[in-house]
N, C-alpha and C positions, 0 to 999 in steps of 0.2 A: 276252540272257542274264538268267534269273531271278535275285531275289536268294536268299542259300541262306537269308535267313532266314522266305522265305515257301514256298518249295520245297524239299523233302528230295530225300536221294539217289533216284535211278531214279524221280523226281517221286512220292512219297510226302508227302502235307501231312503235317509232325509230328507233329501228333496221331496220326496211323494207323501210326507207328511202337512196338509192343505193349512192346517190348523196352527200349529205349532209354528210353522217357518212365515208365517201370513203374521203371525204377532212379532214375531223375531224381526220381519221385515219394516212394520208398523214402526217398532221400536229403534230401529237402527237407522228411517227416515226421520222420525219427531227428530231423533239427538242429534240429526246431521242439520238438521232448519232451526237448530239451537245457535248455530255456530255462523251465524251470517245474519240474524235478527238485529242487529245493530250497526248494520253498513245498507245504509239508502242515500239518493240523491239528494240536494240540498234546493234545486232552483227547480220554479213552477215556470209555467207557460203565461206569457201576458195575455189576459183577457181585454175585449174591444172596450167592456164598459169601464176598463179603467182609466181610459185615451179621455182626455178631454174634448171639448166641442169648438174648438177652433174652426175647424173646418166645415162645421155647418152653418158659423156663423164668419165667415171669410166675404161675404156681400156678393157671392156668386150665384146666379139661380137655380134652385138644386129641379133635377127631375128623376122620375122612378125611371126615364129610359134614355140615359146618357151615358152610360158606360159603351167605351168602344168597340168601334165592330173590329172583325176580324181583318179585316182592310182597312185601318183607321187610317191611311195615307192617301185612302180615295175622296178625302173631304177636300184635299188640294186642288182637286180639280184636273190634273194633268196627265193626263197618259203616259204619256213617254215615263213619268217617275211609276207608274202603276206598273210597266213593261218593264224597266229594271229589276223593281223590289222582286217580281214574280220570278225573272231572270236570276235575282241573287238565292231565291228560295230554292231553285232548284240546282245550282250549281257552287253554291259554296263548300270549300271543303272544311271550313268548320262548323258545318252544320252536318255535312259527313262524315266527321268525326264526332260530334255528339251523338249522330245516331249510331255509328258504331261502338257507342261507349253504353247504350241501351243494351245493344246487341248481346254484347257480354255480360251486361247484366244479367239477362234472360237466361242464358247458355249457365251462368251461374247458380240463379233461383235453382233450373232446371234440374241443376245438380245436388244442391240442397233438397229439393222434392223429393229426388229419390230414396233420399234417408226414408222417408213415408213408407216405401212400399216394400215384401219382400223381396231380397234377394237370390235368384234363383242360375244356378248353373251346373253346367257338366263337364267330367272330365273325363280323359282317358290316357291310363298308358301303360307300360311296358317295364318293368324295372329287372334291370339284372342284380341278385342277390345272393350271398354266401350268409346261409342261416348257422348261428353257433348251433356248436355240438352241445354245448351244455346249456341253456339257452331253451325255452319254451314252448320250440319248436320240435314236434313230434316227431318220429322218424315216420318215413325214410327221408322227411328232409333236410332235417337238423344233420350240420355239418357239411351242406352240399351245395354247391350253385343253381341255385333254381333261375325261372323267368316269372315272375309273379303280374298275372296280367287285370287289372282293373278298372272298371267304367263304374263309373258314380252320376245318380243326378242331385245336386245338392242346394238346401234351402238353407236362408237365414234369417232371421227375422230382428227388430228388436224392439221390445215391447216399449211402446215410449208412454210410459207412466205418469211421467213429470210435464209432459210438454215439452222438453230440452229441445227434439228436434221440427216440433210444432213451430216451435217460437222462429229456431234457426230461420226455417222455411217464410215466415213474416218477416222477419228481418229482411230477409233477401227482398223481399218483394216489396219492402219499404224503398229499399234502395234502388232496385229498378224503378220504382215511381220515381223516386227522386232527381234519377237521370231522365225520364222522360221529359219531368218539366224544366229541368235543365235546357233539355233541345228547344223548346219553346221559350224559353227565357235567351239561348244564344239565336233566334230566328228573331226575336224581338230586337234586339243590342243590334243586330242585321241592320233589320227594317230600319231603324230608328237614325245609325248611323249615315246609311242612305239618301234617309231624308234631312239628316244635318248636311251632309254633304252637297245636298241638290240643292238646299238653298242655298249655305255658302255659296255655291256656283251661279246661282240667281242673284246673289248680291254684289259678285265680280264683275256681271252684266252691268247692271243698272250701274257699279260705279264707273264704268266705262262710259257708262252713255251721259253720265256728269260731267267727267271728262273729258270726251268730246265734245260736248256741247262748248265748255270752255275756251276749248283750243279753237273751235268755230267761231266764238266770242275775238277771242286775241288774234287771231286771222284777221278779224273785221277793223279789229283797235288798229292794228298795223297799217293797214291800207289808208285807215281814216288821217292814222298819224301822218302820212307818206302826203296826203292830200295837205292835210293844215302844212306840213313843212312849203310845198311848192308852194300856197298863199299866203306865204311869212307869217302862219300863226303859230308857228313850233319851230322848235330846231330838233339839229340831228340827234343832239342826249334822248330826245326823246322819242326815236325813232330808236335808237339803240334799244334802251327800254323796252319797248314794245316788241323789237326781237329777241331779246333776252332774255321773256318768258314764253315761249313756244319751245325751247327745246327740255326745257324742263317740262313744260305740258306732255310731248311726247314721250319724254322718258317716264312718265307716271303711268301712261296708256298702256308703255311696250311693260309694266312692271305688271299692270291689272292683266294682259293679256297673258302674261307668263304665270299668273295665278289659276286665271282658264284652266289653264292647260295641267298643271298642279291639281287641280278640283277633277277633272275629267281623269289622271292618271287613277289618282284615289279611288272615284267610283268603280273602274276597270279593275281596278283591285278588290276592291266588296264584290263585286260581282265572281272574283274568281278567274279574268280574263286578264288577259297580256292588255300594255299601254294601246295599242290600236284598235281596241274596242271602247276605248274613251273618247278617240278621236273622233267617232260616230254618235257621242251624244250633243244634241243641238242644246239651244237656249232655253233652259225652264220656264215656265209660265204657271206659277204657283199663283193660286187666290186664298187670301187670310179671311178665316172665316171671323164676321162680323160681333158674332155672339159667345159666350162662353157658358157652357151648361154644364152643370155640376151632377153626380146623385147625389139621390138625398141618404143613400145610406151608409154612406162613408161614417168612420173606419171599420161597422159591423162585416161587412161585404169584401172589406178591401182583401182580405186575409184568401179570398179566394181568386181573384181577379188579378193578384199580383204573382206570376211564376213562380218568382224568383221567394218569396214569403210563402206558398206554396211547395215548392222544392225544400226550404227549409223546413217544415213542416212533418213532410215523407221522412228528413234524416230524421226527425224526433221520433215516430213513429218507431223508426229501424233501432234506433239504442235503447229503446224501451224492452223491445224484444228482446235484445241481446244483454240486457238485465236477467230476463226471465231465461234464457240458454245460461248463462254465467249463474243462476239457482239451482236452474236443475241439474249443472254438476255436481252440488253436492253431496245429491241424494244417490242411491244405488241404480246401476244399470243393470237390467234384464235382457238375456238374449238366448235366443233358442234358436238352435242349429241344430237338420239333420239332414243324411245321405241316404239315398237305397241306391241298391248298383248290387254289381257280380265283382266277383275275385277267383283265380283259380290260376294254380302252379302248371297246369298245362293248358294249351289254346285250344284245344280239341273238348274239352270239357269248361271250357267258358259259360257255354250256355246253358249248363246243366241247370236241375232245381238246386241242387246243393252246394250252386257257389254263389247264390243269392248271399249280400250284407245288406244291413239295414241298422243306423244308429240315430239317437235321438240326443240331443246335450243341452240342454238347462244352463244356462251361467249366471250368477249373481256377481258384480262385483260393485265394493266400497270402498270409497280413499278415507284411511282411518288416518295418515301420516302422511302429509303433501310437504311439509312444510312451510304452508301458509301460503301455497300458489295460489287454490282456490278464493281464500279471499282476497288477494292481491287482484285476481282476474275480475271481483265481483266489483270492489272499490275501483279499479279503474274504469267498468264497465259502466257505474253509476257518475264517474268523472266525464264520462262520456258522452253521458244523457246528458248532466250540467252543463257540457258543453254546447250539446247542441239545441237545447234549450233557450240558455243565452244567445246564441246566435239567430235562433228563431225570434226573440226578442226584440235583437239591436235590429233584425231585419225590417220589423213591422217598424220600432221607432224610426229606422231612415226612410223608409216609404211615405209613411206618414208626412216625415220633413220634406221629403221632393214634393207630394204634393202641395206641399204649407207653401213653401218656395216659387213654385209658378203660378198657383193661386196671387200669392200677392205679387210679382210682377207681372201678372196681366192687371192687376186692379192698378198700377201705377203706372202700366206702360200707355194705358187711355189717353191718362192724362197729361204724360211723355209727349205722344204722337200730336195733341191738340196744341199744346204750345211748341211745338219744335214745327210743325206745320206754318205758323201765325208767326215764327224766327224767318223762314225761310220764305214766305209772304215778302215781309220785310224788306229782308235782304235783297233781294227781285229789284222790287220796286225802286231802294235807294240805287242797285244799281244802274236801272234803267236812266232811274235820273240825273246819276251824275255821266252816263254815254249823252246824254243828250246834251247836257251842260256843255262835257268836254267838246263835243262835233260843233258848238256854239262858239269855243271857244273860253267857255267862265268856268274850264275845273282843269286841273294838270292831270297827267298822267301819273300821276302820283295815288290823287285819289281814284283814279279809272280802278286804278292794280290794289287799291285796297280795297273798293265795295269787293272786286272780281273775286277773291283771294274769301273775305268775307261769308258772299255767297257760293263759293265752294264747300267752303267748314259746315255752312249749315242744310245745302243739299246732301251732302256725305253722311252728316248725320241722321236727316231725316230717313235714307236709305235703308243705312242698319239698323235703327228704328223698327222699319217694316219689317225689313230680315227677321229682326228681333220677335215681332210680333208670329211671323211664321214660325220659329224655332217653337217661343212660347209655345205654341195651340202643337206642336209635334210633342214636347216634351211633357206636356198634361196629360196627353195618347199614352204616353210609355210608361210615367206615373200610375196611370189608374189601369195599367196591365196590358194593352194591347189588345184587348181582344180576348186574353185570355178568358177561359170559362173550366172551371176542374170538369176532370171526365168522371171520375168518383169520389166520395166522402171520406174523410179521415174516419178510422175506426178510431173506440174507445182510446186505445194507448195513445195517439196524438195529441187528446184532449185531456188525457189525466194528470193527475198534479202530484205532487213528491207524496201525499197520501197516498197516492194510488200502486205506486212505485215500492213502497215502504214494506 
């Protein structure tokens, strides 16, 4: 008599019982999704309508077609910066490195996919074997050396009931998105740096050319002083004076000129080239653009427009899933495995019909006793999504703040530029008046060297000023994305909220 627990009724192996192991299994998944009903995520996804309206009401003019293009640095005007950025897009190695961090992403999904589909292979071989004499093996083999020669071709499959390796496979593919706009967010930080840098280097120009203007000034003082001295209207102190500040004037020159060169080493470095491809970049000739034009659909919009809030996005997307893999370990895993092939103790009878095998294998298996791995994996999984939830959060609140931040210093750099213009009017003017005094004879050189000094301070300022005004309109570009545009939609799990999770 069989035991019942290897023979079912009317000799049925268990397993081929549809009915009975279909409830057994029923039952053994509900009690398994018992035991994890009280471990979910705690943090939601910030929605736009809960952003206040600062930024619509910031006194910018908003339009439905202001968002940047994909060359937002072509509103400069300047070639030469259009021929770099192009130049850094294609040869920077960290942007070669982000693409190689896709790369693997891919190769990774890839491998994850495969879980999807059957398993199929073949073997072959040869084994030398000493069959026991007592032992199960029939004679004449039993107890003798045989050569046991077999070719299998074999399948595996496993039934993904759960989603387990559905999810995986999303997962994966959350996080290659996520590196993708990774790449587009390190090609933006590119660009953008680029163009801080070119203007830096435009504003080392123009202070040069203050500069020397001065020292063309104090050349003049000199010569005028040399004259008043021969027609006893000065003495030598003040011929002294007058030379006194010309080597300081040049040493300001040779400092602005060594920043040149500083600013041009730096671009040759974003570009990815040695210091002698900096040496070949000329004088920038940026033009600030006049206007400032806002969307009007800020911050509904921004969430896609910004990479890097997009990137964060993808990871939310990706721990969502791997919520859902960290579930379906719970429950039972299904897999079916089978082989056909030949077997046969001599090689001469390999091919016979009668050394045909052929097997088929069912496997169920349940974790009844982990010691609470499973839920440790599922609570950290869900710690995970918290995290990267929040991170998606603090992302959109800082984006939000960079554009709140160059919004209102363009709204105050206007009116910056209009009185630091009407300072340096001024200052012009007094010191024209007191060159003229002095060459009359009714001012010392005392006050020559203080209007001079004067309007230095406040040409330098106007400068950076402008500088300023150029960064601004670069850093409003990078703010509202770049140019960025998503190539596709966040599915359901990006958008879902600790309900959804639960």
């Amino acid at each position: 008599m069989k035991s019942p627990s290897i023979q079912g009724a009317k000799g049925w192996p268990p397993f081929t019982k549809p009915g009975r192991n279909a409830s057994l299994a029923m039952a053994l998944a509900l009690l398994c999704g018992c035991t994890f009903s009280d471990l979910k995520p705690q943090s939601r996804l910030l929605q736009p309508s809960e952003v206040n309206k600062t930024l619509a009401n910031s006194g910018v003019k908003l339009s439905e077609a202001s968002w940047p293009a994909d060359n937002w640095w072509s509103s400069f005007k300047d070639p030469q910066l259009d021929a770099l950025i192009v130049e850094a897009l294609t040869n920077s190695p960290t942007l070669r490195s982000a693409a190689a961090r896709v790369h693997q992403a891919s190769a990774l999904e890839a491998i994850q996919g495969a879980q999807l589909l059957p398993d199929v292979s073949a073997s072959m071989s040869v084994t030398r074997e000493r069959f026991s004499a007592n032992g199960t093996t029939p004679a004449p083999a039993k107890g003798t050396w045989q050569n046991v020669h077999q070719g299998t071709l074999n399948v595996g499959y496993e039934l993904d009931f759960w989603g387990k390796n559905r999810s995986a496979v999303e997962a994966a593919v959350g996080r290659r998105k996520a590196l993708e706009v990774d790449e587009r967010a390190a090609a933006l930080i590119l660009s953008s740096s680029i163009v801080q840098t070119y203007i830096a280097l435009q504003n080392v120009y123009q202070q040069i050319d203050v500069a020397q203007a001065l020292l063309n000034q104090q050349e003049q003082i000199e010569e005028l002083t040399k004259k008043r001295f021969v027609a006893e209207l000065g003495t030598e102190i003040d011929i002294r004076q007058s030379q006194a500040a010309l080597p300081s004037s040049r040493a300001n020159i040779a400092a602005l000129k060594e920043s040149v060169e500083l600013n041009q080493n730096k671009l040759a470095s974003l570009l990815g080239k040695g210091p002698d491809r900096g040496r070949t970049i000329t004088r920038p000739h940026l033009q600030a653009s006049d206007t400032v034009v806002m969307p009007s659909n800020i911050p509904v919009e921004l969430i896609g427009h910004r990479p890097d809030v997009v990137a964060q996005r993808w990871r939310v997307e990706a721990s969502g899933h791997e919520i859902d893999v960290a579930k379906a370990r719970f429950y039972p895993d299904v897999n079916l495995t089978a082989f056909i092939g030949l077997q046969s103790l001599a090689f001469d009878t390999f091919n016979d019909h009668g050394s045909r095998i052929l097997g088929i294998a069912p496997a169920i298996s349940l974790p009844i006793f982990e010691g609470g791995r499973l839920r440790g994996n599922l609570d950290a999984q869900d710690a995970a999504y918290d995290l990267a939830v929040e991170n998606y959060n603090q992302t959109v609140i800082d984006a939000l703040r960079d554009i709140a931040d160059q919004l209102s210093s363009l709204r105050w750099l206007k009116e910056r530029l209009a009185q630091q213009n009407e300072a340096v009017a001024t200052a012009v003017a007094a010191a024209d008046l007191v060159d003229k005094r002095y060459g009359a004879g009714l001012a010392t050189y005392l006050q020559v060297l203080a209007t001079q000094n004067a309007t230095l301070v406040e040409k330098r300022q106007l400068v950076d000023l402008q500088s300023r005004a150029l960064s601004l309109q670069a850093n409003l570009s990078r703010a509202l994305g770049g140019g960025y545009r998503p190539e596709m939609p966040m599915t359901a799990n990006a958008n879902s909220t600790v309900a959804d999770k639960s």
